[in-house]
Every structure is written in C-alpha cells, then in structure tokens.
C-alpha positions as CSV (number, residue, x, y, z in Angstrom):
1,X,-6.2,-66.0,-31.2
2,X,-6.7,-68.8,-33.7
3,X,-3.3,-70.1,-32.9
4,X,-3.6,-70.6,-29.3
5,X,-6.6,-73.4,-30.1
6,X,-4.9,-74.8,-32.9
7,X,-5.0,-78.9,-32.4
8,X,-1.7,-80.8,-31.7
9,X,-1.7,-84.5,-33.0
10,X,-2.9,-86.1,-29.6
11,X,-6.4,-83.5,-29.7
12,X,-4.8,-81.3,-26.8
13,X,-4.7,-77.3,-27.9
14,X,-1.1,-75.6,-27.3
15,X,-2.9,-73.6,-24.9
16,X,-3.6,-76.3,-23.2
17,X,-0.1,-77.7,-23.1
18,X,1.5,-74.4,-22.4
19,X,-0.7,-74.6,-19.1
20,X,0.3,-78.2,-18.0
21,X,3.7,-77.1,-18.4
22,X,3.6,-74.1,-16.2
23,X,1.4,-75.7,-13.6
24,X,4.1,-78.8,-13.3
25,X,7.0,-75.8,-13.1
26,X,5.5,-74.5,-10.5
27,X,4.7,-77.5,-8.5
28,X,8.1,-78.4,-8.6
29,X,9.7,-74.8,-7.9
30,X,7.1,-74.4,-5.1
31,X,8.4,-78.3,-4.0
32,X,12.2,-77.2,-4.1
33,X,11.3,-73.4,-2.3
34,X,9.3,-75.2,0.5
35,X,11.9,-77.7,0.5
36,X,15.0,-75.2,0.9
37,X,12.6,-73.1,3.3
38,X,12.2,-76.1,6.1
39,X,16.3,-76.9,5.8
40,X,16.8,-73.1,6.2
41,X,14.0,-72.9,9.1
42,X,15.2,-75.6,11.0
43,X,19.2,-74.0,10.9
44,X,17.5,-70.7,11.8
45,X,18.4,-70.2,15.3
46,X,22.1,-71.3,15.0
47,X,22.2,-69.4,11.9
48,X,20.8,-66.1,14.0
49,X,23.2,-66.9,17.1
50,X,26.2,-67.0,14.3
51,X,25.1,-63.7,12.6
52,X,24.8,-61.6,16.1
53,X,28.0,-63.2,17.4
54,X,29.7,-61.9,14.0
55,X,28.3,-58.4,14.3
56,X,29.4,-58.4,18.0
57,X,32.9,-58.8,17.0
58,X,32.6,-56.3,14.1
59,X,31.3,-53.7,16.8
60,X,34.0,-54.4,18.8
61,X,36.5,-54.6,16.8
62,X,35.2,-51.2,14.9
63,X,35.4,-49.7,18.6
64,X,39.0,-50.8,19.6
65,X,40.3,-49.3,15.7
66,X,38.7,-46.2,16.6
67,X,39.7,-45.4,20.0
68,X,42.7,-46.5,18.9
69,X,43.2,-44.0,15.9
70,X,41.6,-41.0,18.3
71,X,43.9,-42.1,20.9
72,X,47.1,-41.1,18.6
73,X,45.5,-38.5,17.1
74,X,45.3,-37.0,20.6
75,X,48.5,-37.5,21.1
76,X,49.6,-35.8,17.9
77,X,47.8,-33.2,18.7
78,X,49.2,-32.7,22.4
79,X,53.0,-33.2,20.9
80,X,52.1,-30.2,18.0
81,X,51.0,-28.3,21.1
82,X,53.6,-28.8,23.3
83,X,55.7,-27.6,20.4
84,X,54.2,-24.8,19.9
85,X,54.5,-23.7,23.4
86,X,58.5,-24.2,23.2
C-alpha cells in the first residue's frame, strides 16, 4: 500500500501516473473504436446487401450439388434394380 503513494521526482504518486496513463489509453482506444465504428456504419448496408447476395449463391449452389448427387443416386439405384429384375 505504501508503494502505490510513493513520490516520483515531479511530486506525482505512481498511482497517480498509472491512472493518467490508463485514462489517455482509453481515450485513444475509445477514439480509434468509434472511429472504425462510423467507417464500418456508414459501409453497412452495401456490406449487408454483399453478405445476403453471397449466401444466396451458397444456397443455391448447395441446392443444385444436392439434387444433383440425389439425381444419380436415383439413378444408380433404378439401374441395380433393373438388374436385379433381369
């Protein structure tokens, strides 16, 4: 506990300093968030339109494999049949 009140050279504690320090990190974090924040809000809407256009094609894409695989399975299936019957 003594430590933390110890005096520096220029009469400021280390506590005191430790608490300047944090207070300007955080300023300037909370600057560069709010910053990043306001470019990323402003791109938002394009950004959403891109996203749901990209999962459009994925679903579609996903659909085509799959009736695609079930179609040949089906047809496997018919030709073992068919087989089977000869």
């Amino acid at each position: 506990m003594r430590v933390l009140f110890l005096k520096t050279h220029n009469g400021v504690s280390r506590a005191l300093r430790c608490a300047l320090l944090a207070l300007t990190l955080v300023m300037v974090l909370g600057y560069g968030v709010r910053v990043a924040l306001t470019a990323v809000l402003d791109r938002l809407p394009s950004l959403v339109e891109m996203i749901s256009v990209a999962l459009l094609l994925g679903l579609l894409v996903v659909v085509a494999v799959r009736w695609h695989h079930n179609r040949r399975m089906w047809r496997v299936t018919v030709d073992l049949q068919d087989s089977a019957l000869w």
